[in-house]
N, C-alpha and C positions, 0 to 999 in steps of 0.2 A: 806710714800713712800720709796721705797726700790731702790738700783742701781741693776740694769739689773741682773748680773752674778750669784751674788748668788741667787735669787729667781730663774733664769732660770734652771740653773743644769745643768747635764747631758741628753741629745739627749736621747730621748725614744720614738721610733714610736708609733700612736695612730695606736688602736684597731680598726674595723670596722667591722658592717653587710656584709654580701656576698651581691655585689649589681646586680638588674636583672635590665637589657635591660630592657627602656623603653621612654617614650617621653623626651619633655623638663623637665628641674631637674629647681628648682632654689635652690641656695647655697650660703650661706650667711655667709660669711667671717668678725670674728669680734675679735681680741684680746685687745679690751674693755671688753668685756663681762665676767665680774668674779661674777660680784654680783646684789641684783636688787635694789642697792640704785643709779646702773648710769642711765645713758639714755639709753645706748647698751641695757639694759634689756626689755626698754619698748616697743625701737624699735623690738626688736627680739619677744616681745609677739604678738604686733600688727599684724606683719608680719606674723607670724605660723597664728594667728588666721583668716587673711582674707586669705591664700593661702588655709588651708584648706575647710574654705566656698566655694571655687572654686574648689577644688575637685584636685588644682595642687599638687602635689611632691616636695617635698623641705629639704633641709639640712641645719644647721646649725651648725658652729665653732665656739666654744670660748676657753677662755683662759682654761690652764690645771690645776689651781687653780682654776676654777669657781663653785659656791657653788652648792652645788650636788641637791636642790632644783630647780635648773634650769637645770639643767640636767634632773629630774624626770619630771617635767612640758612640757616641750619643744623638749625634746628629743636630747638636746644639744649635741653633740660633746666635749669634751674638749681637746684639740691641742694644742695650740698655749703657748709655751717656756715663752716668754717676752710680758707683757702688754703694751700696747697705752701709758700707765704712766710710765714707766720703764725712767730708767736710768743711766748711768755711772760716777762715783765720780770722782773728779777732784784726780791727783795722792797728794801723800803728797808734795813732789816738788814743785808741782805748787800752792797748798795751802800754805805753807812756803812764796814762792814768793809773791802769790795775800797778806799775811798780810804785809810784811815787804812795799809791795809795799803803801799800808793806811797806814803804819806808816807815812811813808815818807812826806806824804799828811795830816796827823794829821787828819786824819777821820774813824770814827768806820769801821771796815769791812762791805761790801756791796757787792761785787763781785759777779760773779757765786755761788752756791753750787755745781753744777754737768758740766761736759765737754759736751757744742754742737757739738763737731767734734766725741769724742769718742763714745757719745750716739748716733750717724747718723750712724757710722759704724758696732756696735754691735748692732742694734734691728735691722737695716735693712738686715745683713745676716742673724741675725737669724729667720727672718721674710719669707726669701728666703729660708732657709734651713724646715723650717714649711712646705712653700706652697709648696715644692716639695717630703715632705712624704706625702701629700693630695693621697685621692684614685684618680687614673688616670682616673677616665671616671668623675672627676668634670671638667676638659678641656677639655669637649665634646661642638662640637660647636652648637647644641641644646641648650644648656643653657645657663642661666643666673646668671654671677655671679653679688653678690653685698657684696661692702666691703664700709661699712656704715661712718665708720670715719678714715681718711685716713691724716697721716703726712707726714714731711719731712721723716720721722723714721723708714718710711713704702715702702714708696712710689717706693721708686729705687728698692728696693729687689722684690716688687709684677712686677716692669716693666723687669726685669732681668730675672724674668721666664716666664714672658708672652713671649719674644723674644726668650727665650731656645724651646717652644713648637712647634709643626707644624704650621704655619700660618695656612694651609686650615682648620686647625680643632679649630683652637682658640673660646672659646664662648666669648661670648659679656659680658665685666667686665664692670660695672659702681660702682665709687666711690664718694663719698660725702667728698668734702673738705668742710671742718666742720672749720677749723681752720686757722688763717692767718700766713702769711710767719712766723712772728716774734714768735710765739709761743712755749715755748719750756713744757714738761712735770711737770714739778719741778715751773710755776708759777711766772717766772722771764722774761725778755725780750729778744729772741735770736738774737744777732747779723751776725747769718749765712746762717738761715733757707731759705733767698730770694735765696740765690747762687745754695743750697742745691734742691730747688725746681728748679732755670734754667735747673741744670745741668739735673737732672728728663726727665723735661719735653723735654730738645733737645737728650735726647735717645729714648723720646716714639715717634718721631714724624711719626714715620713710623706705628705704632700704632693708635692713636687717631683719632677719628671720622672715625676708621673702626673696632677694634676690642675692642679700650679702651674710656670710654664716663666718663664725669665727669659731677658732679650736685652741686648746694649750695643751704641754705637756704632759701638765699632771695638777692634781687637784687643787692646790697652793695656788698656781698661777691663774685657774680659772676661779675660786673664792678672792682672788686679789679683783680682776675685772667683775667681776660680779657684785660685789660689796662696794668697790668704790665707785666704777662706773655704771650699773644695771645695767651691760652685755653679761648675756649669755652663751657660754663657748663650753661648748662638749672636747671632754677630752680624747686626745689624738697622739699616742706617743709616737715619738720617730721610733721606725725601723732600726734598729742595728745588727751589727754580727756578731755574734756570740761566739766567746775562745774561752773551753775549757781551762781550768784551773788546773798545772800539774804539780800536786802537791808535794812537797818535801816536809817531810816528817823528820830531819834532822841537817846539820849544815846552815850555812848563810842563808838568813832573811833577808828576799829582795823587794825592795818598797820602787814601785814606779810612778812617775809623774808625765802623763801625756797629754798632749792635743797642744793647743796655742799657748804660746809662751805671753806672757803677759801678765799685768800686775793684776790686775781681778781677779785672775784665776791663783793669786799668791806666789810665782816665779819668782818675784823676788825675794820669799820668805828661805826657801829652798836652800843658797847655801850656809845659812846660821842653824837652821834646824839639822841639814847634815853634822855640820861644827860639832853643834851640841851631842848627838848622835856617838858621833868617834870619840866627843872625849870619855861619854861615858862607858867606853870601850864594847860598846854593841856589837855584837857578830853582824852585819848590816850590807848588804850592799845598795846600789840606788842605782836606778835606769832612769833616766831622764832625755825625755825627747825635747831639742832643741830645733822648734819651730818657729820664727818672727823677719819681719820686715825691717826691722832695726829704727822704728820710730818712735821706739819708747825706751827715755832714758834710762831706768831703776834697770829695766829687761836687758840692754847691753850690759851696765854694770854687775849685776846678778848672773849672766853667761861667764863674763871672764872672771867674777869669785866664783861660781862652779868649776870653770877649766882646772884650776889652782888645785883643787882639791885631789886627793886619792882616795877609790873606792867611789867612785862613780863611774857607770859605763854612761855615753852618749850616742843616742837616736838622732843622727840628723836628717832636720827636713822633713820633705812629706813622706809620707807611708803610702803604702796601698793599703787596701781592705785585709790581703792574704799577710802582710808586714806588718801591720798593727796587730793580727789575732797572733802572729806567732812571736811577736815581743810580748803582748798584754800575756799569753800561756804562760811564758816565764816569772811571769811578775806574782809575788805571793799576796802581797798586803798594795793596795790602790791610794795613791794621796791626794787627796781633793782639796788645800788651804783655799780654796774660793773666797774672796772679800763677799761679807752678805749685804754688806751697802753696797761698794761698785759692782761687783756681780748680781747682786740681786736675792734675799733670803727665801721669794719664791721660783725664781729659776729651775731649771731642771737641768741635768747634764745626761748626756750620750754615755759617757765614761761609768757615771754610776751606775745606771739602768746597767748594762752591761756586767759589772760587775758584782752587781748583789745578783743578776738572773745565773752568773757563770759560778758561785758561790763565793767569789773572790773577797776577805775583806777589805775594809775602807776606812780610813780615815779624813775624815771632813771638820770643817771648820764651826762651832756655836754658830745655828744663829742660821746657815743656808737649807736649802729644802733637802738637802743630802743629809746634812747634819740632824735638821728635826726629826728625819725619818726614820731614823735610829730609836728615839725617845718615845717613839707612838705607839 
């Protein structure tokens, strides 16, 4: 993971088709969308492919780094400066300060790596400054736009030009808060994002529930914005693909661990639990997909204590839709250590939905929406 500035660059308008008058457009606003080992990808597949079963019009935006394979497929757009993940380094000053401050305390560094204030102000102008080289007739009030995963990071700079526009002509934006207050990109816990979101939502208010709609995954995440901030978001789960479960009724139990490698999602729990596992001499095997950028320290260390081990198969990389259903078939029992602090206890995950609809069982973490759902 990289800090905002320098992947973003210098401002360079995107290119466009000459566009012709015609009905409602849908447009789909996403700077997640760089590659297809995220979700953004699969949501934007799904979407292209039922829109055009219906015979609707539709656009899509992704990042300006987005792999040109998605591009050829989809008919992507690439726009968008700074990614969903982006972020701004703490200055040297304040990293100076944050160590002397653990000295003081006699404890290893722990802090931030990257600034929640700085990173709120640069992705969200430049977020603002994106959606406003947008071709002018995507704020046609005909359409429908959708911005699929929406942060604190985002948020203001999309409600900043929705208010710049004509009211009469506004289309109807709905976002998917995907993520909780405290979330920050960089996988650490934010201490601002709640504020960061009031202050949001008491500028859209002249907005919401007439030109701007919000949706969550599932019930947890819309009682979180509901109770803390009075938005109302109707639930919206994501699509996914569904891969039968083939069961084995005798022989090794295989436990798998997929999607993004990373400590929220507990990667680094993964090889003490195997440890633990063999010593108790468990018939066992483990599939683990090994997917990351390599900027997060515990996730490198944790890959090369997996390599060490015996009785782990490894997934490397991205999958497809058709390579994930026919790994996740094999897989008996699903593991979800999610953190319910850094991940979030009302988040929702792909993985699980999938696997309680495919009957697959699950093992999840106290404490996340995977885990509550169990207990309900």
């Amino acid at each position: 993971m990289s800090s905002c500035w320098p992947v973003c660059g210098a401002k360079t308008k995107s290119q466009f088709e000459p566009y012709q008058e015609s009905s409602m457009e849908v447009v789909f606003l996403d700077n997640g969308l760089i590659s297809k080992g995220e979700h953004s990808y699969n949501l934007a597949a799904k979407l292209a492919g039922a829109l055009t079963r219906r015979k609707l019009r539709y656009r899509i935006f992704g990042l300006q780094a987005m792999d040109q394979s998605i591009v050829e497929e989809l008919g992507a757009v690439p726009h968008f400066r700074c990614s969903l993940y982006d972020g701004v380094d703490l200055s040297h000053g304040e990293k100076r300060l944050q160590y002397i401050a653990t000295m003081f305390r006699g404890a290893r560094p722990r802090g931030p790596i990257r600034s929640e204030r700085k990173t709120w102000i640069a992705l969200n102008e430049a977020f603002e400054e994106d959606l406003n080289t947008l071709p002018p007739e995507v704020w046609k009030s005909e359409n429908l736009v959708i911005v699929p995963a929406i942060s604190q990071n985002q948020i203001l700079g999309l409600i900043r030009t929705l208010l710049r526009q004509p009211q009469e002509r506004l289309p109807r934006v709905v976002c998917q808060l995907m993520f909780p207050p405290h979330w920050t990109p960089w996988g650490q816990v934010g201490v601002h994002g709640e504020q960061f979101y009031r202050d949001a939502f008491r500028l859209a208010a002249p907005l919401i529930d007439r030109a701007l709609f919000f949706t969550t995954e599932n019930e947890a995440m819309a009682t979180l914005y509901g109770k803390d901030f009075g938005v109302h978001a109707k639930i919206l789960p994501i699509p996914f693909n569904g891969s039968s479960r083939k069961e084995t009724r005798e022989g090794t139990l295989r436990l798998g661990f997929f999607g993004y490698s990373k400590s929220d999602k507990g990667f680094h729990l993964l090889p003490k639990a195997i440890e633990l596992c063999q010593r108790q001499r468990l018939d066992a095997e483990f599939i683990v997909q090994i997917q990351h950028s390599g900027w997060e320290q515990r996730t490198i260390e944790a890959e090369l204590a997996l390599r060490a081990l015996k009785g782990v198969r490894f997934v490397e990389g991205v999958l497809t839709g058709a390579e994930y259903a026919a790994w996740t078939s094999q897989t008996d029992v699903m593991l979800l250590p999610y953190d319910p602090v850094a991940f979030g206890a009302a988040r929702g995950s792909g993985i699980f939905t999938e696997s309680v609809a495919s009957g697959r069982p699950v093992v999840a973490s106290r404490g996340t929406f995977a885990g509550i759902s169990f207990s309900q």
